[in-house]
N, C-alpha and C positions, 0 to 999 in steps of 0.2 A: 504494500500500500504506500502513495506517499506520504512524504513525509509534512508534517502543518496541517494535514486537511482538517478544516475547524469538524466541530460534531454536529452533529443534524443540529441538534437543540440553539446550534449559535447562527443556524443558515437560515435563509428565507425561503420559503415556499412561491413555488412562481407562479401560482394563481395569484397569491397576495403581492407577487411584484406586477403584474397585467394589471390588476384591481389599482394599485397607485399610478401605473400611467395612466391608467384614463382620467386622471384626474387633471393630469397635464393642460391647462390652455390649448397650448400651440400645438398638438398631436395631430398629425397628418389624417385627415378621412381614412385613408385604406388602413393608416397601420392602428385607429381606431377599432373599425371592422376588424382588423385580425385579432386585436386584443381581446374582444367582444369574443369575438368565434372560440379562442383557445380557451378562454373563462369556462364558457359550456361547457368543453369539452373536458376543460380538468374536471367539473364538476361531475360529470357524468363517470369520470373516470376511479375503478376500484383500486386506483394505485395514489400515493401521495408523491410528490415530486419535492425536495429542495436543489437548487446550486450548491453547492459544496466549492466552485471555485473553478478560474480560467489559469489556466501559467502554461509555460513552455518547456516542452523536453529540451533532451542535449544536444540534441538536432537542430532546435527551432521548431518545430511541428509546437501547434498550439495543441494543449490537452482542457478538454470539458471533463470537470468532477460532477455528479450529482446522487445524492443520498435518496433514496428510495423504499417503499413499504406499501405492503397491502394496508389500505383504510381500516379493513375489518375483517378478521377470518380468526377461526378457531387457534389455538394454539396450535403447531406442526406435532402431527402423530403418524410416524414414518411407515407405519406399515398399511394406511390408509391411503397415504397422496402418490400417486407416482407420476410422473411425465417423459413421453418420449419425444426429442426434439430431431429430426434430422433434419439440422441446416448446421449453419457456422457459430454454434454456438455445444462448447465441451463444457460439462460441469465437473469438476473437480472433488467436492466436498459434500455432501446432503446431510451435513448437522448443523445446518443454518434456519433462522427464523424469518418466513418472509413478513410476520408482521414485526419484526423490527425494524429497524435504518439498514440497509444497504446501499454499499455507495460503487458507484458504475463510473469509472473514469476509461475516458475516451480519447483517443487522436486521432487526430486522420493523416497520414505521410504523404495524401497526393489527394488533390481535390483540382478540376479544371475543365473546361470547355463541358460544362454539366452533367458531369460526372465526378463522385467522388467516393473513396476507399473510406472505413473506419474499421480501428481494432479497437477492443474494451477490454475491461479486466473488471471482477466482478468481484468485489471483499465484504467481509461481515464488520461490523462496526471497531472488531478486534483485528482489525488486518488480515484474516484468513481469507485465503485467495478460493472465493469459491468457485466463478469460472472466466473463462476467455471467448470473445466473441469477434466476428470478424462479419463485415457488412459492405457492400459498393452500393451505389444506389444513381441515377442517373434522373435529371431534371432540363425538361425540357419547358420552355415557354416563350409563349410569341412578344412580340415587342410591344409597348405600353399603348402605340395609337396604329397595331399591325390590326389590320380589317381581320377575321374568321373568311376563309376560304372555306363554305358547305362542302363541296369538290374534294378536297384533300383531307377531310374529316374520315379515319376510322374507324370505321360500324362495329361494335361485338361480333363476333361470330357465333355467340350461343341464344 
């Protein structure tokens, strides 16, 4: 784990950092709307989210911290819960608590022309590494005053 990462109890929850930008005067219309959107969304969401912190590896790659927990679930009783994951994501450890703080810190080594990589690391409040995750994800979008082409719009096929 690194090293300083304050503890959940001292970070802010980032519903309650969207909740004080809107408070903002000068807050731009859209990034209003998205703040609005993401509010719902946290709310609706059974996970609680804080920042735990931004810094840089030894590289320079910027790393995202964030401390994480189920809102509300029973205490973890192991021989009841199981999950199987196949994608890019290895767990390591299953004596972890997901209703406590966990904290998911992130970088990405290469982000560009709308696409970009991230690896994670996945620790219990004590530093136990409980897993590693790895992600690319690619983002496409038309430009601010580009017209919608109906023509070049792909249909589902289901």
């Amino acid at each position: 784990m690194p090293p300083s990462v304050p503890s959940p109890e001292e970070c802010e929850d980032v519903q309650e950092h969207y909740e004080r930008m809107l408070l903002r005067k000068d807050l731009h219309p859209r990034l209003k709307a998205y703040a609005e959107e993401y509010i719902q969304e946290r709310r609706k969401s059974p996970m609680e989210v804080k920042t735990a912190g931004i810094t840089n590896s030894s590289d320079g790659a910027t790393v995202y911290m964030w401390w994480f927990k189920v809102r509300s679930i029973p205490k973890y009783d192991a021989p009841f819960q199981k999950t199987s994951l196949d994608h890019t994501m290895w767990f390591y450890d299953n004596s972890f608590d997901c209703g406590d703080w966990i904290l998911y810190v992130v970088e990405s080594p290469r982000a560009g022309n709308g696409r970009g990589v991230v690896h994670g690391r996945i620790y219990t409040r004590t530093g136990t590494l409980i897993a590693v995750a790895s992600q690319e994800g690619v983002v496409r979008a038309r430009g601010e005053n580009a017209a919608r082409d109906e023509s070049r719009v792909i249909k589902a096929k289901i």
